[in-house]
LOKOLRO-887771 format. One record per residue (C-alpha): x, y, z. Coordinates in steps of 0.05 Angstrom, whole numbers, padded with zeros to 5 digits, always signed. Layout:
BEGIN
XYZ ...
//
This chain:
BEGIN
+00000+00000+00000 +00054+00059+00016 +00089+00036-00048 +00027+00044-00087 +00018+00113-00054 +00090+00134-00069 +00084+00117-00143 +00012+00159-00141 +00045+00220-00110 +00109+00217-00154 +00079+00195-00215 +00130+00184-00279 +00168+00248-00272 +00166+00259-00203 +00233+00268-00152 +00216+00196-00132 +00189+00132-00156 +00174+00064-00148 +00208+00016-00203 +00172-00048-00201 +00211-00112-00222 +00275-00091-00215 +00330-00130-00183 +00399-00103-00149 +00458-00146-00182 +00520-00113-00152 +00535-00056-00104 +00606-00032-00093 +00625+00038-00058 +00687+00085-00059 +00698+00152-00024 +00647+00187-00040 +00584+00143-00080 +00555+00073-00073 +00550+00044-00148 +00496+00005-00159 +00478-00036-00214 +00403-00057-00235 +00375-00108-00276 +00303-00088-00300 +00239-00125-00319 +00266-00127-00391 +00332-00151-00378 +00359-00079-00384 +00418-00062-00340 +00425+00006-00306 +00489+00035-00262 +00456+00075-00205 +00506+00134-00173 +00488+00154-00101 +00508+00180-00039 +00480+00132-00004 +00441+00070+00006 +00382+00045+00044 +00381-00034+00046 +00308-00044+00062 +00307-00108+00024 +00287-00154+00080 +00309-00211+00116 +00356-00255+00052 +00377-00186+00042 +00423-00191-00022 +00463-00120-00003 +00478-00153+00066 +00506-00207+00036 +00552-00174-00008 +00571-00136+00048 +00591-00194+00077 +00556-00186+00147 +00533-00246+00194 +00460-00256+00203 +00488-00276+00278 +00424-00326+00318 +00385-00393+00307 +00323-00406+00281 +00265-00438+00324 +00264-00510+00320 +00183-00512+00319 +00158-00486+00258 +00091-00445+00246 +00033-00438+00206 -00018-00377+00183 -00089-00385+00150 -00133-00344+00132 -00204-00380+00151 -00276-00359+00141 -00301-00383+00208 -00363-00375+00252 -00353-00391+00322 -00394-00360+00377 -00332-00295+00403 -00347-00221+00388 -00298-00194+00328 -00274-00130+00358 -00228-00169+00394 -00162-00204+00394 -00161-00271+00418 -00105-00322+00434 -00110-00399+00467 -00054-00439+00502 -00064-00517+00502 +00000-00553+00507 +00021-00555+00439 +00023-00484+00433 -00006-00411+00433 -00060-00408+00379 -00080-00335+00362 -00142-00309+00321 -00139-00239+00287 -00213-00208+00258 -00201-00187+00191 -00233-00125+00164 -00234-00088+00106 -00250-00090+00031 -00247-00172+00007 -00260-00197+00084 -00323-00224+00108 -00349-00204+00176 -00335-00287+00192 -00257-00271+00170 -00196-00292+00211 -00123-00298+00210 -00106-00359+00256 -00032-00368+00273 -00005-00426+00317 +00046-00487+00325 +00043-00538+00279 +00038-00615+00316 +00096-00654+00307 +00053-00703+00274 +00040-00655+00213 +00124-00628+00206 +00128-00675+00144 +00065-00647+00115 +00085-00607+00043 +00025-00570+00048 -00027-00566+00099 -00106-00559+00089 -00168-00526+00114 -00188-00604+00148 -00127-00602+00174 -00139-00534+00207 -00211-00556+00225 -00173-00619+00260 -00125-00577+00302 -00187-00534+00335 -00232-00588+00345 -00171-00617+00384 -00158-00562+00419 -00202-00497+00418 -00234-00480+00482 -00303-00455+00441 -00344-00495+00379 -00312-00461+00321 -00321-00492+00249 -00281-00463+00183 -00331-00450+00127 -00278-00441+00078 -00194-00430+00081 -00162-00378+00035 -00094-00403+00040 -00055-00437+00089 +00028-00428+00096 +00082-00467+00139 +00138-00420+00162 +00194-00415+00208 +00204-00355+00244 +00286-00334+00269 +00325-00290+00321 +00374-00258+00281 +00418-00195+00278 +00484-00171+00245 +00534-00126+00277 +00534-00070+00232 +00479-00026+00218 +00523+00017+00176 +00583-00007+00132 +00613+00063+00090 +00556+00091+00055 +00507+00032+00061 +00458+00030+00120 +00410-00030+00140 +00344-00022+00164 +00292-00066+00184 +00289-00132+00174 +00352-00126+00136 +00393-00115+00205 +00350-00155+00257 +00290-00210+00253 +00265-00234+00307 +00191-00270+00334 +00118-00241+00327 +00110-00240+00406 +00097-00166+00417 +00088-00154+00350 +00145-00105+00341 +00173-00127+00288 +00138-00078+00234 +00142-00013+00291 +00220-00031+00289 +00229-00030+00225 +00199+00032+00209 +00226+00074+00266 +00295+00046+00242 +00283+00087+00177 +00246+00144+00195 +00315+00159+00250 +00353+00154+00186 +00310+00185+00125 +00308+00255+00163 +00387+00250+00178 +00406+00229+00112 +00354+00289+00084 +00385+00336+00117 +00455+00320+00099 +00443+00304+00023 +00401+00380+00024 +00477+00402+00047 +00432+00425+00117 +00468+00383+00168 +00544+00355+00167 +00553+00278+00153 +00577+00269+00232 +00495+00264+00241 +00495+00197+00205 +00542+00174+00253 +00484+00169+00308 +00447+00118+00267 +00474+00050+00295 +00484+00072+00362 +00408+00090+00377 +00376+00039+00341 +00419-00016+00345 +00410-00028+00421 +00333-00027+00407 +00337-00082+00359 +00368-00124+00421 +00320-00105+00469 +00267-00121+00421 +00296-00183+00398 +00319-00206+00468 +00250-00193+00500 +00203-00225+00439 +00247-00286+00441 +00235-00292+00513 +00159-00281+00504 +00152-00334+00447 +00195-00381+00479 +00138-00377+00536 +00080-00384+00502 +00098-00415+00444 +00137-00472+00473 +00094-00546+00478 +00140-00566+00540 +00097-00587+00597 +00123-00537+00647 +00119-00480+00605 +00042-00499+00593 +00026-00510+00666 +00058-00439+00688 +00017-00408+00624 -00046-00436+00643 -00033-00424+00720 -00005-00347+00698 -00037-00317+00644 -00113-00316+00669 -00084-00267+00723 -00038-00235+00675 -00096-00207+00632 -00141-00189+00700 -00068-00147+00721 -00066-00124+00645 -00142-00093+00641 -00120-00045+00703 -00110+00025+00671 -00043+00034+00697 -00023-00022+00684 -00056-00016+00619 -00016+00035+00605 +00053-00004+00609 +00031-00044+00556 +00014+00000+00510 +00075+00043+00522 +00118-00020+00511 +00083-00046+00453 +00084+00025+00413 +00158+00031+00429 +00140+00104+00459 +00186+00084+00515 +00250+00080+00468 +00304+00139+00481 +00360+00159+00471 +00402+00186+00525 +00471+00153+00508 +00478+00176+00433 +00532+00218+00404 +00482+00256+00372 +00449+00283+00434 +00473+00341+00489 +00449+00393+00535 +00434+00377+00617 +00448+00304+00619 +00415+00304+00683 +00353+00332+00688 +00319+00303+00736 +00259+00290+00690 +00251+00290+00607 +00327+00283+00587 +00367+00299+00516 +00352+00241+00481 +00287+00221+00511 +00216+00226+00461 +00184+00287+00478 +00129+00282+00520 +00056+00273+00508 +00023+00331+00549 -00034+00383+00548 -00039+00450+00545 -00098+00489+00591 -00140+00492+00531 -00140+00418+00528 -00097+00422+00464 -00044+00367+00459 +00029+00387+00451 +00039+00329+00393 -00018+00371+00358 +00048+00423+00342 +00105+00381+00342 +00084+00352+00276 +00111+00347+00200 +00189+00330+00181 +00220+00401+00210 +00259+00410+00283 +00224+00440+00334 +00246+00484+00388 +00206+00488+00453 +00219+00565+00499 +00190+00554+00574 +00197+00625+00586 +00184+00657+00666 +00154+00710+00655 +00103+00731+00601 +00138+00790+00584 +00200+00748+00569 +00152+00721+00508 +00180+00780+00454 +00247+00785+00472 +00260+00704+00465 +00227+00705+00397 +00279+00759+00384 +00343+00721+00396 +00314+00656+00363 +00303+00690+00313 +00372+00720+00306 +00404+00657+00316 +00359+00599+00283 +00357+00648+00202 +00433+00629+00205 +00423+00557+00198 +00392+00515+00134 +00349+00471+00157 +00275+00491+00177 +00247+00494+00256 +00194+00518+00283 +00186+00554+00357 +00136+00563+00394 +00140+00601+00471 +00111+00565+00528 +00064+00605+00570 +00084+00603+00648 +00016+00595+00668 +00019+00522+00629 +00039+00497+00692 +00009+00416+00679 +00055+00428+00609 +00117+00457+00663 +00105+00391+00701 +00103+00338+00657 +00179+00367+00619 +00197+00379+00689 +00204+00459+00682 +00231+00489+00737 +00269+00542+00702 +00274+00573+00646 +00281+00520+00593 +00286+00505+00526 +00282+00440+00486 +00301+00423+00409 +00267+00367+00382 +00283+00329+00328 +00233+00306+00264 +00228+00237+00304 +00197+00268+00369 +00262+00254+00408 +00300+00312+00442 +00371+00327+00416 +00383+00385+00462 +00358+00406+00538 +00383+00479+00570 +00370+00538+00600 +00348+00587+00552 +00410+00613+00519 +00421+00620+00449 +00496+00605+00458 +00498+00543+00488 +00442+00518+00428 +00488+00547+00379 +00548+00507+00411 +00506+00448+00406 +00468+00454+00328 +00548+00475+00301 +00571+00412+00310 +00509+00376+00273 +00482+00433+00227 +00499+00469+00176 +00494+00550+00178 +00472+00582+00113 +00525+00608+00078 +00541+00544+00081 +00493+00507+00050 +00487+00473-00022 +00414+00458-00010 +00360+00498-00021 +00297+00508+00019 +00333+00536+00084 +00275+00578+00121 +00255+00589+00190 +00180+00591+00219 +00169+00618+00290 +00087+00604+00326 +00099+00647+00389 +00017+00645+00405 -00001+00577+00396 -00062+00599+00348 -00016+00642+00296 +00036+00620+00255 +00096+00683+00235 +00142+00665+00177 +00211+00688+00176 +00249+00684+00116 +00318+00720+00080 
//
């Protein structure tokens, strides 16, 4: 689907596309390009200059493998299967639901949308040991395994298609080799428990498209880049640590493992459906509680007591009700002013203004009332404060309000304006929340 919509918005001329059918063949780098050669649907060859690359070719990715990186880990020695079912059984479909007999978590996902039926399912579980010699399994044999073991009457009407797999734990060392970054499944696979694996990928690109943007635009200096592996590598191995943990828990048929499930999780969801608790889950599950505070890339007061450099900004309100997120939106920086006194408002906007028009890249500031005192709280605002946020929603730089000690900071990432052999270098300053000043040379 994003594919689609990228060859929709770029259309056959456009400053992007999508080229369908097209195969990498070699990639080799020097100094200063990665060559890359193409093979296309018609057997046509094509040599490819660029700056960089973006391996986002998956799991057997072939630009890994000429890099030649270890896929370090194992695979799982019990394998897997998905169908897609047409089933009536007597559960409500606004729900998620999962199982745990002994030979393994079976899970149930309601399908909506155009093509589904309002009886549609994806069902996911362990295949028996009995079946691993099976080439292909059917929808009896999928009727078979829940009459076995479902906990309700549920009968398949009809299977779409049915798939053996094996899932892995896997990860190389590099995220970055020269010019070529990995992203995705590309640098780390691990198991669906959690379902992280798509959230992963993604964040893994969006922290690098808006670096390498910046750079290629001539608007930041290629020691940005440089902050790629370290914050997203160690969130690949949190992610893959803790879902291999999880799936080796529910997913395993060993008979301890299914008497602590069945003894456990019946108080784990009563414990889960309290709101704070609640809460913890859905934190950890939309990765909203990834940061960070140990990157190169990152500065300012280290140790604030609360909402450090590095950490994602902060969902809060304003007194109008208004969420913060609602302006920290889009692909530009951001630069947050607590101010202490409301008079301090004009002045501020001055000095930002003076100092952010020498730089290339785009932010936009907005000046923090002191009577948003919930707002105060939740950054922990004692003082006068400002915060510069990055395009992902993480903070690069905490500090008292002083355009020197931001300028120290955005000079060794950014690139002023004279400088710059991009274009598109403007500044936008909202000092009133509800009003929106442009400032431009």
């Amino acid at each position: 689907m994003l594919l689609n919509d990228l060859a929709e918005q770029s259309g056959p001329k456009g400053a992007y596309g999508v080229e369908r059918n097209t195969e990498v063949v070699s990639v080799e780098q020097s100094a200063h390009y990665v060559i890359v050669t193409l093979r296309h649907e018609d057997g046509a060859q094509e040599v490819v200059h660029a700056r960089y690359l973006i391996a986002a070719d998956g799991a057997s990715s072939f630009v890994r493998k000429t890099l030649g990186l270890e896929f370090d880990g194992a695979t799982y020695a019990d394998p897997l299967f998905v169908a897609d079912v047409d089933m009536t059984w007597p559960l409500d479909r606004d729900k998620f639901y999962a199982q745990v007999p002994r030979q393994g978590m079976l899970t149930f996902f309601p399908m909506r949308g155009d093509g589904y039926s309002d009886r549609q399912y994806r069902f996911i579980g362990r295949i028996p040991a009995s079946w691993e010699d099976k080439e292909e399994l059917t929808g009896d044999d999928i009727q078979s395994l829940l009459d076995d073991h479902s906990v309700v009457d549920a009968k398949i009407n009809r299977t779409g298609w049915v798939s053996k797999y094996r899932i892995h734990r896997r990860m190389t060392k590099q995220f970055r080799v020269g010019r070529i970054f990995l992203v995705g499944d590309a640098a780390h696979i691990h198991s669906p428990a959690g379902g992280q694996g798509m959230n992963t990928g993604i964040q893994d690109a969006w922290n690098l498209a808006w670096k390498v943007a910046l750079v290629v635009k001539g608007q930041a200096d290629e020691k940005l880049l440089e902050s790629y592996e370290p914050e997203r590598m160690p969130v690949a191995k949190a992610v893959l640590n803790g879902s291999d943990k999880g799936f080796s828990f529910i997913g395993s048929p060993n008979s301890v493992f299914h008497l602590l499930r069945s003894a456990l999780l019946p108080r784990l969801t009563d414990i889960a459906s309290r709101e704070n608790v609640g809460k913890g889950i859905f934190k950890f599950l939309s990765q909203t509680w990834i940061g960070y505070r140990k990157s190169p890339a990152v500065d300012g007061d280290k140790n604030a007591k609360k909402v450090r450099p590095g950490d994602r900004a902060p969902f809060a309100h304003f007194n109008s009700g208004e969420s913060i997120f609602s302006l920290l939106r889009g692909v530009d920086h951001h630069l947050l002013l607590f101010v202490e006194n409301s008079g301090d408002s004009e002045v501020e906007r001055a000095r930002a203004k003076s100092l952010l028009t020498t730089y290339a890249f785009k932010t936009h500031v907005y000046v923090i009332d002191p009577a948003e005192r919930s707002l105060r709280g939740v950054y922990g605002v004692v003082t006068p404060t400002a915060f510069f946020i990055r395009p992902d929603g993480h903070i690069a730089w905490r500090g008292e309000i002083n355009r020197h000690n931001l300028a120290s900071y955005l000079d060794r990432f950014y690139t002023r304006r004279k400088r710059c052999r991009g274009a598109g270098s403007g500044y936008t300053a909202d000092f009133s929340r509800g009003r929106r000043l442009g400032f431009r040379a």
